[in-house]
C-alpha positions in Angstrom: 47.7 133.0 337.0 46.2 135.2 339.8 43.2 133.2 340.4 41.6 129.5 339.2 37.9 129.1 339.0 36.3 125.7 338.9 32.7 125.9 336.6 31.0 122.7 336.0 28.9 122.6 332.9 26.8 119.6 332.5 28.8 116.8 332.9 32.0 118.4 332.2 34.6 121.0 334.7 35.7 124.1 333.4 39.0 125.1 334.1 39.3 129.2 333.9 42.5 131.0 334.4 42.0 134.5 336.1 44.4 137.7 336.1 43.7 140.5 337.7 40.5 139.1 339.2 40.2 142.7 340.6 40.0 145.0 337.7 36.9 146.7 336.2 37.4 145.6 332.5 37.2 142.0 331.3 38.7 140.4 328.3 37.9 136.7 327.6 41.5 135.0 325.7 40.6 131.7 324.3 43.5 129.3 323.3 43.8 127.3 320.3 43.2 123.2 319.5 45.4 121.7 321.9 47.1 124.4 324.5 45.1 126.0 327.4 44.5 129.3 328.9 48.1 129.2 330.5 49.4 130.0 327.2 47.8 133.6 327.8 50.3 134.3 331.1 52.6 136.7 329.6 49.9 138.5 327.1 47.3 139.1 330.7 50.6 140.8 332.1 51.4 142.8 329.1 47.9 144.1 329.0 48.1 145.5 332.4 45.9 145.3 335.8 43.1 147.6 334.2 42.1 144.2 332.3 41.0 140.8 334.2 41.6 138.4 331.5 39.7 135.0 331.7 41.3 132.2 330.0 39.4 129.3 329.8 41.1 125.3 329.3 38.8 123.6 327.0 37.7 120.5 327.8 39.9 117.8 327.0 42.7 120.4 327.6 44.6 121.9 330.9 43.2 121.7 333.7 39.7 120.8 332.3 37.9 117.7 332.4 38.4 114.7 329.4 34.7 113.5 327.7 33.6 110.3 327.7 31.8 110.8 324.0 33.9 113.0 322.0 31.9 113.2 319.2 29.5 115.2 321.4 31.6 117.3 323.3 34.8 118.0 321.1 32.7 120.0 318.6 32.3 123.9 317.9 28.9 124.1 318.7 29.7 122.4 322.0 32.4 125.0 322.5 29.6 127.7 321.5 26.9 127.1 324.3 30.3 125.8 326.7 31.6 129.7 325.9 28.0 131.6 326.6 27.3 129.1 330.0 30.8 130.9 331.1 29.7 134.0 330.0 26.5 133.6 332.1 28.2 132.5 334.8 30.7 136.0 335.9 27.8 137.7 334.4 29.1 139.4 331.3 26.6 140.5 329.1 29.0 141.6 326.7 32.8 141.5 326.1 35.8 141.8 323.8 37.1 138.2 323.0 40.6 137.6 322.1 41.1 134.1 320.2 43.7 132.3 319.4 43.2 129.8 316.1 40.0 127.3 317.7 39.6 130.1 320.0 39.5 132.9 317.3 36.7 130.6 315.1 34.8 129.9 318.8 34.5 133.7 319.0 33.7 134.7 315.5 31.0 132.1 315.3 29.2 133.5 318.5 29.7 136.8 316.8 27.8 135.2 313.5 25.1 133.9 315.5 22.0 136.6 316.0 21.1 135.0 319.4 24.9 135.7 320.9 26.1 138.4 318.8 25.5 140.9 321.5 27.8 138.8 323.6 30.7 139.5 321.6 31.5 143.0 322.1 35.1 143.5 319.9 36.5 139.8 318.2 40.5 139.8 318.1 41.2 136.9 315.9 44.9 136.0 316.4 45.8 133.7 312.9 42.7 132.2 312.1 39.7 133.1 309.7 36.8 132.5 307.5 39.5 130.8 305.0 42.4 128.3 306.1 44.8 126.6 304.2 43.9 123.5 303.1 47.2 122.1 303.5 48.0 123.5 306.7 44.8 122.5 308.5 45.1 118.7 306.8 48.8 118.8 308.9 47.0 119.7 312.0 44.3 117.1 311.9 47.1 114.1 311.0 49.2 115.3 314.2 47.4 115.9 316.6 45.0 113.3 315.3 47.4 110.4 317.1 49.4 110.0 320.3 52.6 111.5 321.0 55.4 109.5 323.7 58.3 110.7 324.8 60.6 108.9 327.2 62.3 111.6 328.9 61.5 115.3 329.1 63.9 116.9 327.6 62.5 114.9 324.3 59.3 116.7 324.5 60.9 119.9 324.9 62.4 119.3 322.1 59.2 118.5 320.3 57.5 121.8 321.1 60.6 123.6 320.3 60.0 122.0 316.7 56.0 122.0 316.3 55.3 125.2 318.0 58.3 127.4 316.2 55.6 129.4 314.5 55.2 130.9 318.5 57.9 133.2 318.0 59.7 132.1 321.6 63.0 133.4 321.5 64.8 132.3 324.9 64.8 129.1 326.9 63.3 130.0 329.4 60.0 130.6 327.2 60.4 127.1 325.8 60.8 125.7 329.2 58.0 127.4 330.5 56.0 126.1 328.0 57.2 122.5 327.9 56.6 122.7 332.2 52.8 123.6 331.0 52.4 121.0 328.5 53.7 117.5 329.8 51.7 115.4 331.3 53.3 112.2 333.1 52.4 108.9 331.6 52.2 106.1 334.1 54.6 103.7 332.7 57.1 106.8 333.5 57.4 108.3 329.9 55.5 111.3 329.0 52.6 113.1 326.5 51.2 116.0 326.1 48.4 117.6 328.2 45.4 117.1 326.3 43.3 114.7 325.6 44.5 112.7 322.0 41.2 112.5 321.1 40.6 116.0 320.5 41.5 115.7 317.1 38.1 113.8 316.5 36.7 117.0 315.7 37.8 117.1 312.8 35.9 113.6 311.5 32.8 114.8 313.6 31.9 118.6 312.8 29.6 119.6 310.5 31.4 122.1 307.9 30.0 125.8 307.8 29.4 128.4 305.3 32.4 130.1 307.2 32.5 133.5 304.8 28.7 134.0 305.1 29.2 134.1 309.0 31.8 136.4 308.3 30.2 138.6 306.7 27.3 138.5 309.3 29.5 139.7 312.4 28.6 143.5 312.8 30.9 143.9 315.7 34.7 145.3 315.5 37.1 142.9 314.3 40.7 142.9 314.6 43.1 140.2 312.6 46.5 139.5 313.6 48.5 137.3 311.6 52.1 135.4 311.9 54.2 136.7 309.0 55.2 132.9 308.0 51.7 131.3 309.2 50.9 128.2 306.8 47.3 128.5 307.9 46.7 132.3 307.1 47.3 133.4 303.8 47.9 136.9 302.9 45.1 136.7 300.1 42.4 135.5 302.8 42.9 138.6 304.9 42.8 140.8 301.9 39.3 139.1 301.4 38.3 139.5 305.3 38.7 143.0 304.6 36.7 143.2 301.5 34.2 141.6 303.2 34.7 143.7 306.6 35.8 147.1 305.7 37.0 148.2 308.9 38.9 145.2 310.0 42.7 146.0 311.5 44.8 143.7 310.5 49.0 143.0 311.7 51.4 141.2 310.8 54.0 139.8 313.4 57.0 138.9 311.5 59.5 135.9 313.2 56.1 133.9 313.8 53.9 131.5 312.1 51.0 129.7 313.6 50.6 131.6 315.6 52.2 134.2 317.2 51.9 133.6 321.5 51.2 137.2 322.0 53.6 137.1 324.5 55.6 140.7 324.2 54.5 144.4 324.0 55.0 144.5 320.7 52.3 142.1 320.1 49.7 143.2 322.7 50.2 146.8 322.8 48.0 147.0 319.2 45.5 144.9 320.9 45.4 146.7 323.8 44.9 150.0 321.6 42.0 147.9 319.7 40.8 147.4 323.0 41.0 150.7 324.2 39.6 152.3 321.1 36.1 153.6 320.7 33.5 151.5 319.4 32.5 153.8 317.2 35.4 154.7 315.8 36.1 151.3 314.7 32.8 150.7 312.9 33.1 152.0 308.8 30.1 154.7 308.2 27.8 152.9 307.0 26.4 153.7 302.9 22.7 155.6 302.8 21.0 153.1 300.8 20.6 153.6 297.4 16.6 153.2 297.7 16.9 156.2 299.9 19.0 158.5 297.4 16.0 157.0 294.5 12.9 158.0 296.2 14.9 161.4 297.0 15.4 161.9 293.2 12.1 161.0 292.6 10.2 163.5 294.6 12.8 166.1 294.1 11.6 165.7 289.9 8.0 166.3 291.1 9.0 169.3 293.4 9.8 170.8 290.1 
């Protein structure tokens, strides 16, 4: 990262990862349920130094602070008012949000909302959705639902090489990288992972949502990106995101599962082109209402 910004929200710290702290155009890139903003390194230098990136670390993630009461804080709705107070605070009314599983649902739910829809400019939503698979997401919740030791390392390399295969990282020096960003030293010398283990709580403590009807509320332009071999995002549910969102762009990265690190050009470059695109030209034309054409039949008879 280029830059590290320290925002305290309430009782919490927000760590936010910064590249290209200098450029005119901002993109926010929020990571999914138990990495950090770090994970967005290579994708903020694919992208280019027209585009500061913010990556924020959740907290109980990174570089961010652990709660005391994680019923309270490990929740979506927490995230939600969390994501606008960092909105607020570098003073971006508006912005395209790239999202990354947790991070994609963060962004489409402030997208749903009518009081911080305008705050989400363009939602990329990197394999994640209104529907997930049942079976995937009950493997999530049971392991990262309890704590993970390793006594050397190399061990926990070996881990992430195994749990995170749906990344796509193809050389060492990727899954070293990533190891070096994910191990945290325990004091009796072995070691964990990064985040906090109770971060899986959420899933015991959220209240479900009518996740299709918030879908179908978003009126901004979407863009769905999905790991060819993802157990979480089926094929079927992003045929029904389109139904449901007639100009959604959807790809497919093939090699990856849950969920691709968007870590190469071939990844970003159709972001960046999302991105880049006009707003309107990403919007479907909207229908004339069939009231309209009715009353337009009607006085057209009486014209006669």
């Amino acid at each position: 990262m280029d830059a590290l910004e320290l925002v305290k929200t309430g009782h919490l710290e927000v760590a936010v990862r910064i590249w290209h702290p200098g450029a005119s155009r901002t993109v926010v890139a929020w990571h999914g349920l138990a990495r950090h903003g770090g994970d967005f390194e290579d994708f903020a230098r694919c992208l280019g130094p027209d585009w500061r990136v913010l990556a924020p670390d959740t907290p109980g993630r990174g570089l961010s602070s652990w709660s005391l009461d994680p019923s309270h804080d490990y929740l979506y709705s927490r995230y939600m008012t969390l994501a606008v107070g960092l909105l607020d605070h570098f003073e971006l009314d508006s912005v395209p949000w790239v999202g990354t599983s947790m991070g994609g649902l963060i962004g489409m739910l402030l997208a749903a909302e009518p009081d911080t829809a305008p705050r989400i400019e363009r939602l990329v939503l990197n394999d994640v959705g209104p529907e997930l698979d049942p079976a995937g997401l009950a493997q999530l919740a049971t392991y990262f639902g309890v704590p993970h030791r390793f006594g050397r390392f190399g061990a926990l390399e070996a881990e992430l090489r195994r749990h995170y295969v749906g990344f796509g990282i193809d050389s060492d020096d990727g899954w070293r990288r990533l190891a070096l960003g994910s191990a945290r030293r325990l004091p009796d010398g072995g070691w964990t992972y990064h985040y906090d283990p109770r971060i899986g709580e959420q899933f015991f403590h959220d209240t479900p949502r009518d996740t299709w009807s918030d879908w179908a509320a978003i009126h901004c332009p979407l863009m769905v990106i999905r790991g060819a071999d993802s157990p979480l995002l089926r094929p079927y549910s992003v045929a029904k995101m389109a139904e449901a969102q007639p100009g959604l762009v959807s790809l497919e990265v093939p090699g990856c599962g849950h969920a691709p690190l968007l870590d190469r050009d071939s990844q970003v470059a159709p972001i960046a082109d999302f991105l880049d695109r006009p707003r309107e030209t990403l919007m479907p034309a909207t229908p004339e209402p069939p009231a309209r054409d009715w009353w337009r039949r009607l006085l057209g008879r009486f014209r006669k």
